[in-house]
PDB file of N, CA, C and O in Angstrom:
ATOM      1  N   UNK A   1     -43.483 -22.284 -36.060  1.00  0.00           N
ATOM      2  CA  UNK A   1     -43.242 -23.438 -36.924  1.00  0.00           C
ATOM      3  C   UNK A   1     -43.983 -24.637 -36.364  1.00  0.00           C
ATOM      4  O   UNK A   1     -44.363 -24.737 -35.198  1.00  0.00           O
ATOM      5  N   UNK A   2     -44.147 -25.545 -37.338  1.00  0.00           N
ATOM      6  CA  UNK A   2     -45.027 -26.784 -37.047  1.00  0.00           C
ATOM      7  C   UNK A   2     -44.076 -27.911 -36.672  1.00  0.00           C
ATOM      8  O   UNK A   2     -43.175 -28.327 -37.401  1.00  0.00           O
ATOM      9  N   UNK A   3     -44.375 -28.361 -35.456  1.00  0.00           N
ATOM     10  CA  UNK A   3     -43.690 -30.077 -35.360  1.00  0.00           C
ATOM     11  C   UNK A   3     -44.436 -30.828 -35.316  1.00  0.00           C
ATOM     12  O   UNK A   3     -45.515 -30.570 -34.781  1.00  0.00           O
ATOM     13  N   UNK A   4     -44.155 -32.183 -35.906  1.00  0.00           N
ATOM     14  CA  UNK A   4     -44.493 -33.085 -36.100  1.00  0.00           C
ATOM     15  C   UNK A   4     -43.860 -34.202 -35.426  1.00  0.00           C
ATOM     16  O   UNK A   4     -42.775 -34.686 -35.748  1.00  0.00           O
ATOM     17  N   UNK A   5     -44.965 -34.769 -34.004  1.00  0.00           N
ATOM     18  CA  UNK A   5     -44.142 -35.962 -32.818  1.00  0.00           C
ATOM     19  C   UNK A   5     -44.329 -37.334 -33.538  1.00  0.00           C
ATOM     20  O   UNK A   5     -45.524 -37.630 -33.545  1.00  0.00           O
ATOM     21  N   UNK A   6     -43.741 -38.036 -33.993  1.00  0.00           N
ATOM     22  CA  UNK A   6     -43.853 -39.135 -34.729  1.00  0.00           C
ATOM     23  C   UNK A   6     -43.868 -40.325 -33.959  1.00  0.00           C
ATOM     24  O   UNK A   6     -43.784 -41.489 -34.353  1.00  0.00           O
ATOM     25  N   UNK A   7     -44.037 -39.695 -32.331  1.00  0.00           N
ATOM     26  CA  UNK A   7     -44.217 -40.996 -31.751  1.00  0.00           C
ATOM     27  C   UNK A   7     -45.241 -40.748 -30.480  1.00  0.00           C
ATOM     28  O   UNK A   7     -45.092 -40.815 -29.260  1.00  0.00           O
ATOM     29  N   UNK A   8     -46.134 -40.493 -31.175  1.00  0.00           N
ATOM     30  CA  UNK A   8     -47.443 -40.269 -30.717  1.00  0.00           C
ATOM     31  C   UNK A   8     -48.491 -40.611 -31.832  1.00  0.00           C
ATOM     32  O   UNK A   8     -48.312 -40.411 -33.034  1.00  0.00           O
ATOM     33  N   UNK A   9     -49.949 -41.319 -31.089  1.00  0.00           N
ATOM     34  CA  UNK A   9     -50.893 -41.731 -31.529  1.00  0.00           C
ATOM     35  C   UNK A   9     -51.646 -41.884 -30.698  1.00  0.00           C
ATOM     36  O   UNK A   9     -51.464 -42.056 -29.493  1.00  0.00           O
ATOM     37  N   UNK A  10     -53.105 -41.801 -31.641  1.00  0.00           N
ATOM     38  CA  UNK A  10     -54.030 -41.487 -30.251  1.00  0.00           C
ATOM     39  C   UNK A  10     -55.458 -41.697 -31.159  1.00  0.00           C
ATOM     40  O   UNK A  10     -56.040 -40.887 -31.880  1.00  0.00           O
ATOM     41  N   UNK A  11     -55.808 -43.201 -30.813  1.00  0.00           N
ATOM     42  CA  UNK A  11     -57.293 -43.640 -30.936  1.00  0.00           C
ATOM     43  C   UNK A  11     -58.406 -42.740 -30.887  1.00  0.00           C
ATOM     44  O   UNK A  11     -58.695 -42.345 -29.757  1.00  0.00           O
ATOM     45  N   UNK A  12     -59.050 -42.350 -31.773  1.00  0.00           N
ATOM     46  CA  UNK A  12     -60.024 -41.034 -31.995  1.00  0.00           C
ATOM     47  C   UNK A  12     -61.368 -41.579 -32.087  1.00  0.00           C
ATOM     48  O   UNK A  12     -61.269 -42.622 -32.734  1.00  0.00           O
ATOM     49  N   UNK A  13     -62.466 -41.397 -31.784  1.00  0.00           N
ATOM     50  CA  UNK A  13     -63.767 -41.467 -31.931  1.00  0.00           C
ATOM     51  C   UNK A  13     -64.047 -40.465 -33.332  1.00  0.00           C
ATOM     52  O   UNK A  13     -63.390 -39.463 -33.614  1.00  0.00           O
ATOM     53  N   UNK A  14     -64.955 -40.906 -33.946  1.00  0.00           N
ATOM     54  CA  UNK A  14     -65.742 -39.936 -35.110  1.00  0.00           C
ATOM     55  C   UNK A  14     -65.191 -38.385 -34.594  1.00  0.00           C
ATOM     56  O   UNK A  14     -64.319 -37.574 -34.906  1.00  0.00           O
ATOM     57  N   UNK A  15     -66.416 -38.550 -33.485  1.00  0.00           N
ATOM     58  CA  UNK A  15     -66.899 -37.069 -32.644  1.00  0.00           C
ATOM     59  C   UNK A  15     -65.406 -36.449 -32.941  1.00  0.00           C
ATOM     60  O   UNK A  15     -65.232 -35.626 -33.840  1.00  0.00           O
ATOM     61  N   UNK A  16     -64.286 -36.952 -32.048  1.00  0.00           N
ATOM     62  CA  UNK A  16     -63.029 -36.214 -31.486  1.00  0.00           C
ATOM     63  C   UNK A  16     -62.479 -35.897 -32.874  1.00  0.00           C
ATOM     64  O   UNK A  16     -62.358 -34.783 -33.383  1.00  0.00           O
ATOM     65  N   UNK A  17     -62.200 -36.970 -33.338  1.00  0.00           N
ATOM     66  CA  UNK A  17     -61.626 -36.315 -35.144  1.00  0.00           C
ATOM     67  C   UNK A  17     -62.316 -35.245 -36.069  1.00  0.00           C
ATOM     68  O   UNK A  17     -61.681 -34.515 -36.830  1.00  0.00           O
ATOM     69  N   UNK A  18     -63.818 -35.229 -35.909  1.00  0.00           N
ATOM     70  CA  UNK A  18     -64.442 -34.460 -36.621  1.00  0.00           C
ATOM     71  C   UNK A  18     -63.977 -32.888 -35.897  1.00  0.00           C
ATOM     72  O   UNK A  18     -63.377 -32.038 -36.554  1.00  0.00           O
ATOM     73  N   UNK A  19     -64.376 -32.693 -34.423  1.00  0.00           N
ATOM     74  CA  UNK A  19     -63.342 -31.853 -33.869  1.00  0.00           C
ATOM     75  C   UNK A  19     -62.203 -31.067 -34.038  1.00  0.00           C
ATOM     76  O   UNK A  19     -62.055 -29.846 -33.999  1.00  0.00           O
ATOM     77  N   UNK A  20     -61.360 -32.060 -34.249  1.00  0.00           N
ATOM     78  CA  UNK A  20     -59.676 -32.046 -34.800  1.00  0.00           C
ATOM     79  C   UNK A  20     -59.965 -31.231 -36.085  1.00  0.00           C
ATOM     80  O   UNK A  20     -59.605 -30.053 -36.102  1.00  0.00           O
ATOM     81  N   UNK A  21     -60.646 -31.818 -37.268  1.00  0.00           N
ATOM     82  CA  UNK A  21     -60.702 -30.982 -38.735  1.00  0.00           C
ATOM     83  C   UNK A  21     -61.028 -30.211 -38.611  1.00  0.00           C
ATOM     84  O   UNK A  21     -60.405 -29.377 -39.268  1.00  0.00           O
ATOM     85  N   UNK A  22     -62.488 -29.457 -37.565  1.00  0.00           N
ATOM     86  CA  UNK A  22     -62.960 -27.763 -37.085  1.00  0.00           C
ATOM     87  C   UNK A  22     -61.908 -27.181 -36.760  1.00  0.00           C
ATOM     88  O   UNK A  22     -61.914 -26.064 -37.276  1.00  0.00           O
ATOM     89  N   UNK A  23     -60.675 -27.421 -35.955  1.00  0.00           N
ATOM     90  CA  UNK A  23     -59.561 -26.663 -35.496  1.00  0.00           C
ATOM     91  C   UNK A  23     -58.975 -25.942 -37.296  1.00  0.00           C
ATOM     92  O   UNK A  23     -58.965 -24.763 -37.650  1.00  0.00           O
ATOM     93  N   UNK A  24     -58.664 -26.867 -37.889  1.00  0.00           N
ATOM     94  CA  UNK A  24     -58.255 -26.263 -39.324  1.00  0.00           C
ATOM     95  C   UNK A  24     -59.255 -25.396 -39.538  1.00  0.00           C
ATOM     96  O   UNK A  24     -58.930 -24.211 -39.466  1.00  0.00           O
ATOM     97  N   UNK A  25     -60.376 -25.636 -39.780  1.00  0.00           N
ATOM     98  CA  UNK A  25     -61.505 -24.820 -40.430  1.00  0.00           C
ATOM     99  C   UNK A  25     -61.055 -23.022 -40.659  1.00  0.00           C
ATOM    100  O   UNK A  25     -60.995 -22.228 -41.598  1.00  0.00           O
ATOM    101  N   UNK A  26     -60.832 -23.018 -39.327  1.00  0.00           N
ATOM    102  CA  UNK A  26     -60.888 -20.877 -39.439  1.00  0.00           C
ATOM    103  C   UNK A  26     -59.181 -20.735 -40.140  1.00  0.00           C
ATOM    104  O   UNK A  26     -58.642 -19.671 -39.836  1.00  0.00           O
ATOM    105  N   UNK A  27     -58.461 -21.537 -40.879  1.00  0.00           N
ATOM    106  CA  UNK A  27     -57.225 -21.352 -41.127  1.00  0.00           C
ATOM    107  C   UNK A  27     -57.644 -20.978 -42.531  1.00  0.00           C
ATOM    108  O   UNK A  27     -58.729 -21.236 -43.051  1.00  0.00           O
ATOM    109  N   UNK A  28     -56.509 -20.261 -43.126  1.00  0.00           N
ATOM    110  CA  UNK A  28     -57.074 -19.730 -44.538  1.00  0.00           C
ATOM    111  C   UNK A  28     -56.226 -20.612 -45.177  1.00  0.00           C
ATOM    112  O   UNK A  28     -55.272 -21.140 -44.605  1.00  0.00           O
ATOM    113  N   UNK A  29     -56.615 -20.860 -46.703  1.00  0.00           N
ATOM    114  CA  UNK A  29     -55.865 -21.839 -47.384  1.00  0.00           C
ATOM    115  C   UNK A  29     -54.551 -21.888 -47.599  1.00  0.00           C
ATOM    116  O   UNK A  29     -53.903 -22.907 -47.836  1.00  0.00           O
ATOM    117  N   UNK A  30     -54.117 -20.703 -47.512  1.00  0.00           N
ATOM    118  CA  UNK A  30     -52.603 -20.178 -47.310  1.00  0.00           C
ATOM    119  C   UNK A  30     -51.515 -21.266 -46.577  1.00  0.00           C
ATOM    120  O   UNK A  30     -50.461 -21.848 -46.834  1.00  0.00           O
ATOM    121  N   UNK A  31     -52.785 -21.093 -45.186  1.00  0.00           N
ATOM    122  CA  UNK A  31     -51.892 -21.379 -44.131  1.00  0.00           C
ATOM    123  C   UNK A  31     -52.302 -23.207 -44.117  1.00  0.00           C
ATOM    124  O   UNK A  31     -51.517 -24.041 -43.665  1.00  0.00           O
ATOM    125  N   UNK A  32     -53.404 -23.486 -44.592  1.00  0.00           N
ATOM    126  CA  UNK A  32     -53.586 -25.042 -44.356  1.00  0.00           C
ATOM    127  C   UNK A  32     -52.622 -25.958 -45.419  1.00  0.00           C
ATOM    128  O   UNK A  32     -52.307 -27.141 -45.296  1.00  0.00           O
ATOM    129  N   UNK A  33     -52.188 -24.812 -46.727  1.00  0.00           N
ATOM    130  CA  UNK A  33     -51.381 -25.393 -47.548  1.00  0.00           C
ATOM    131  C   UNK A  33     -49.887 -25.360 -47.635  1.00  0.00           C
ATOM    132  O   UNK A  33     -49.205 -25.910 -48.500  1.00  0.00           O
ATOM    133  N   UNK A  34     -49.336 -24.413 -46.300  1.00  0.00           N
ATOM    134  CA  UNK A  34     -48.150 -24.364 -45.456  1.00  0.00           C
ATOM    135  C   UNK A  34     -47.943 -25.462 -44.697  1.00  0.00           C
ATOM    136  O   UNK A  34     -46.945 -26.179 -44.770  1.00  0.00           O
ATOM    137  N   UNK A  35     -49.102 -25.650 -43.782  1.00  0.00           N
ATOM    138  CA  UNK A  35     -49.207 -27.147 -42.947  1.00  0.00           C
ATOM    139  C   UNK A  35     -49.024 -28.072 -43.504  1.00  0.00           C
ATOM    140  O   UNK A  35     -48.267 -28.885 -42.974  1.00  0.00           O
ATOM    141  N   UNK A  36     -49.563 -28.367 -44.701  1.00  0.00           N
ATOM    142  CA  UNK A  36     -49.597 -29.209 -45.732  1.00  0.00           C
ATOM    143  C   UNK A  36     -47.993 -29.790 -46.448  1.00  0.00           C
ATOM    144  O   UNK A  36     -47.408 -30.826 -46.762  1.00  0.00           O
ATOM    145  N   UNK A  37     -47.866 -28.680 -46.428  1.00  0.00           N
ATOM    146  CA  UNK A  37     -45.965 -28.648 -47.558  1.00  0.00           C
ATOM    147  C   UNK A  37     -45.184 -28.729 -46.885  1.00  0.00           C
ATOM    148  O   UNK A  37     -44.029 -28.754 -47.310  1.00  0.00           O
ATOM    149  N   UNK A  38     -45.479 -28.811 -45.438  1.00  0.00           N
ATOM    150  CA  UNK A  38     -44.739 -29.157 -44.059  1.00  0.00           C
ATOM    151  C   UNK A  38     -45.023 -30.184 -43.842  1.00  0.00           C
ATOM    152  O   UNK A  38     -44.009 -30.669 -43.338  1.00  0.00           O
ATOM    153  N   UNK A  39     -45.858 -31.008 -43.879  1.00  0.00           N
ATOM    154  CA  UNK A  39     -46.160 -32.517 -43.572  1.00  0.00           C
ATOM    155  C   UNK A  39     -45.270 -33.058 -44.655  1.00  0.00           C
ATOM    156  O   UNK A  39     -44.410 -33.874 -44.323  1.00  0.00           O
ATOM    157  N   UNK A  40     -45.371 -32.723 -45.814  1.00  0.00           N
ATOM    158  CA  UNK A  40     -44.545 -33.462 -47.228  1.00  0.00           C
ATOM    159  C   UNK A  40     -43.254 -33.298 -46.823  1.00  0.00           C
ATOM    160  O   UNK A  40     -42.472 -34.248 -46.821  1.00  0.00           O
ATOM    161  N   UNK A  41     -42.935 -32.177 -46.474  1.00  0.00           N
ATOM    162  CA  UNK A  41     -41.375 -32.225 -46.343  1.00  0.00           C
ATOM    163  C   UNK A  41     -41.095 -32.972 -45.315  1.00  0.00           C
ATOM    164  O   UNK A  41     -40.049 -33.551 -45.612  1.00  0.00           O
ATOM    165  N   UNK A  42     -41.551 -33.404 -43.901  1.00  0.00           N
ATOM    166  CA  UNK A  42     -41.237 -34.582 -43.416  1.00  0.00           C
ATOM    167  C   UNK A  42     -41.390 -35.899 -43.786  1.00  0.00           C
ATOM    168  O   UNK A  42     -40.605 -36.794 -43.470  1.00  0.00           O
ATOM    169  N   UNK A  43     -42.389 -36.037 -44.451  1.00  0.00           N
ATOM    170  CA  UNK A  43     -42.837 -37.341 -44.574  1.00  0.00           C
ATOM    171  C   UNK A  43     -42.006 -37.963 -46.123  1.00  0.00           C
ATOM    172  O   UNK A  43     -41.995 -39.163 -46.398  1.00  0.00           O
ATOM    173  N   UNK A  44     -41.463 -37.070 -46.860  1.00  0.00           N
ATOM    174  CA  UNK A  44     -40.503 -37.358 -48.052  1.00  0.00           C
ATOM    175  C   UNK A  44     -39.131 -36.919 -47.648  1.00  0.00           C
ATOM    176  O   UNK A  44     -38.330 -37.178 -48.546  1.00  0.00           O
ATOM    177  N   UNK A  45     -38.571 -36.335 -46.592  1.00  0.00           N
ATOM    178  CA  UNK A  45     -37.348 -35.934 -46.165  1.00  0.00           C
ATOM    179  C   UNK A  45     -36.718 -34.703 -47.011  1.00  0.00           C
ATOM    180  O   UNK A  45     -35.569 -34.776 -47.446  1.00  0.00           O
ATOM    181  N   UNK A  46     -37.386 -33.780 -47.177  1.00  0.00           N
ATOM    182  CA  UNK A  46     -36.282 -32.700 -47.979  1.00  0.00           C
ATOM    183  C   UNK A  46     -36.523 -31.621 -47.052  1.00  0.00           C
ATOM    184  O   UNK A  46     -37.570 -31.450 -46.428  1.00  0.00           O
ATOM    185  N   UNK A  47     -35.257 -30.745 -46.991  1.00  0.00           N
ATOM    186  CA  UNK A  47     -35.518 -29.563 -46.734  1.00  0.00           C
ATOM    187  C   UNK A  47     -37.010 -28.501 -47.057  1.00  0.00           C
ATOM    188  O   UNK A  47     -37.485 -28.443 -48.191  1.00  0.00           O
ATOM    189  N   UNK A  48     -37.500 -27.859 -46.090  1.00  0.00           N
ATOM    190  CA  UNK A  48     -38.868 -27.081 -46.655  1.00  0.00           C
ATOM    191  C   UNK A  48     -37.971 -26.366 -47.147  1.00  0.00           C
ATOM    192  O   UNK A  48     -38.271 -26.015 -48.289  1.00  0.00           O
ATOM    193  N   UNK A  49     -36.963 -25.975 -46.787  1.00  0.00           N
ATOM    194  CA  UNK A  49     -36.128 -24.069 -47.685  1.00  0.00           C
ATOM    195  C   UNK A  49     -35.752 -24.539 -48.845  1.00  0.00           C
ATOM    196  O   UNK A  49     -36.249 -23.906 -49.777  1.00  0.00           O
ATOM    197  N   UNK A  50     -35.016 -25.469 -49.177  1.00  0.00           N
ATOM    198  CA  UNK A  50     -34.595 -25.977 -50.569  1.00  0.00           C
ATOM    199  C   UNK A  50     -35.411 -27.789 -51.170  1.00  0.00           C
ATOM    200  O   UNK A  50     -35.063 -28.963 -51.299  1.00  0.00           O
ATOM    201  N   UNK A  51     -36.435 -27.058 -51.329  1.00  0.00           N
ATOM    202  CA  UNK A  51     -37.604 -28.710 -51.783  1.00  0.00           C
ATOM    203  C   UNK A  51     -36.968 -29.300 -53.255  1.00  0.00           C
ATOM    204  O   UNK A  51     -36.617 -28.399 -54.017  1.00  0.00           O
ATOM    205  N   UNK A  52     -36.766 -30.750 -53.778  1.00  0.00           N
ATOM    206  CA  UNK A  52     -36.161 -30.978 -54.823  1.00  0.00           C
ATOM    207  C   UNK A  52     -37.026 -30.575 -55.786  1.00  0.00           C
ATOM    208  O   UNK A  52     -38.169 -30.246 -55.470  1.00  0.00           O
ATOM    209  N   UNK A  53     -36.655 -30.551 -56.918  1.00  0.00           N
ATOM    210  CA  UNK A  53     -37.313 -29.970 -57.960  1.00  0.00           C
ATOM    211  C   UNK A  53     -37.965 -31.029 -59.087  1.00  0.00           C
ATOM    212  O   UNK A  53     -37.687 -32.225 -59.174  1.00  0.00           O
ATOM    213  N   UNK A  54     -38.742 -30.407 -59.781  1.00  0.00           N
ATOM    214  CA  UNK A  54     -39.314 -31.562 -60.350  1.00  0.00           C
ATOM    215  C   UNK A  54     -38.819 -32.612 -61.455  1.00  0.00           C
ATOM    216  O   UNK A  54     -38.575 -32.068 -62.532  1.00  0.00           O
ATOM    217  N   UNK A  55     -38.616 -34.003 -61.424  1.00  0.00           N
ATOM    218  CA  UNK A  55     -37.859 -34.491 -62.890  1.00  0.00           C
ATOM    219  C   UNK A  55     -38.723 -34.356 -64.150  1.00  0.00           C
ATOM    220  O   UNK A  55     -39.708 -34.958 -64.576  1.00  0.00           O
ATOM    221  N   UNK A  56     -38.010 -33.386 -64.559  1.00  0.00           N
ATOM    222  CA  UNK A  56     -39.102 -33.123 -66.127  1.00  0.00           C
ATOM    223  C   UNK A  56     -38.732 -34.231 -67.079  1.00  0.00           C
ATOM    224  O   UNK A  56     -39.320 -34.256 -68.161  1.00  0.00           O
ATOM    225  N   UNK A  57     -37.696 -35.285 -66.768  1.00  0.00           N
ATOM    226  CA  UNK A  57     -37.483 -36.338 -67.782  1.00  0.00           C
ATOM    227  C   UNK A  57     -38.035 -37.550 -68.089  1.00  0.00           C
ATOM    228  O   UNK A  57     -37.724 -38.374 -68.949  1.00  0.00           O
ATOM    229  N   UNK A  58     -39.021 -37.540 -67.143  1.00  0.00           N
ATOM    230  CA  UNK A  58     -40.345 -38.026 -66.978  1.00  0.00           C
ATOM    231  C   UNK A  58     -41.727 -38.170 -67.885  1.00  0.00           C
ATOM    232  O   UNK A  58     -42.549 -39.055 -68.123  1.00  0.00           O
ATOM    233  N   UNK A  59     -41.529 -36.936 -68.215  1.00  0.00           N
ATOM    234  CA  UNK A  59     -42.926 -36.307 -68.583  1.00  0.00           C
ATOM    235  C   UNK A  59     -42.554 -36.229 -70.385  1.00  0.00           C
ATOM    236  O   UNK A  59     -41.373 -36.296 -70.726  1.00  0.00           O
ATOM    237  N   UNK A  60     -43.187 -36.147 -70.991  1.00  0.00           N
ATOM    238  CA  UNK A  60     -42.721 -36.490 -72.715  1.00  0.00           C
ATOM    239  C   UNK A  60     -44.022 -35.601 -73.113  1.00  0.00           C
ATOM    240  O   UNK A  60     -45.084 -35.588 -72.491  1.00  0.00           O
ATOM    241  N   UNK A  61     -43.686 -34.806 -74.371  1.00  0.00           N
ATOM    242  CA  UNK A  61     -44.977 -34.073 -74.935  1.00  0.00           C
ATOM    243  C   UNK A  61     -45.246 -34.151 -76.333  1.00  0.00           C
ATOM    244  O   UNK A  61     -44.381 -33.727 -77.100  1.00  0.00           O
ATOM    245  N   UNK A  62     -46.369 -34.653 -76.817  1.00  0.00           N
ATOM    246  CA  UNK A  62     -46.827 -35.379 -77.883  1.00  0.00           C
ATOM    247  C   UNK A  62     -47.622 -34.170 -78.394  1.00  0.00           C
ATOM    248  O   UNK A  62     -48.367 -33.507 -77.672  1.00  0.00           O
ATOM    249  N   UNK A  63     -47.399 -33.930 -79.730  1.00  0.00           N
ATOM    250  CA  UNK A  63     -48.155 -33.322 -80.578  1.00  0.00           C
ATOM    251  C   UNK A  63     -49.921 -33.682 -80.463  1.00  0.00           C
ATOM    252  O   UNK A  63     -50.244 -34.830 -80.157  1.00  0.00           O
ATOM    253  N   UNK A  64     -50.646 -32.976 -80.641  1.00  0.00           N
ATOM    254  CA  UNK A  64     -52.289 -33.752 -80.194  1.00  0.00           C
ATOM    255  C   UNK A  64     -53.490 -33.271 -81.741  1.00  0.00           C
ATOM    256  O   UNK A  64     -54.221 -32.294 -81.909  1.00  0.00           O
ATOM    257  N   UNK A  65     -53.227 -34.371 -82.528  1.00  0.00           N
ATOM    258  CA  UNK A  65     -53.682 -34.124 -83.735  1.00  0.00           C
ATOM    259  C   UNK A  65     -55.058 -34.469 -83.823  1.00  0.00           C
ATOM    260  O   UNK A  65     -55.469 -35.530 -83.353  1.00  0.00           O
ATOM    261  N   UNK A  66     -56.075 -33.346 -84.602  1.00  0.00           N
ATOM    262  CA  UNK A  66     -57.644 -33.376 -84.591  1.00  0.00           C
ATOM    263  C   UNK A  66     -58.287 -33.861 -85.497  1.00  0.00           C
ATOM    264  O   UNK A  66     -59.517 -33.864 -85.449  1.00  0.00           O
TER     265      UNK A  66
END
């Protein structure tokens, strides 16, 4: 599993960050979009096992006349 230290930071040069993104590189999208849905779930606070669901009461659907 992935943690995330929220109290750490660390001044990067180009070079060192460009670096950092090669480490992802050999990850398959699978797994970079696991990392990914793991960052959201901390950074919005929900459970990754039970994520809230979407408000469809939001969204309204209009007939689209030609």
């Amino acid at each position: 599993m992935y943690k995330l230290d929220r109290n750490s930071f660390k001044i990067q040069t180009f070079e060192e960050a460009a670096s950092y993104t090669n480490e992802y590189k050999h990850l398959s999208i699978n797994e970079r979009l696991r990392i990914a849905f793991y960052l959201n779930s901390v950074a919005f606070h929900f459970d990754i096992n039970h994520p809230p669901k979407m408000d469809r009461t939001v969204f309204e659907m209009r007939k689209h006349e030609s």
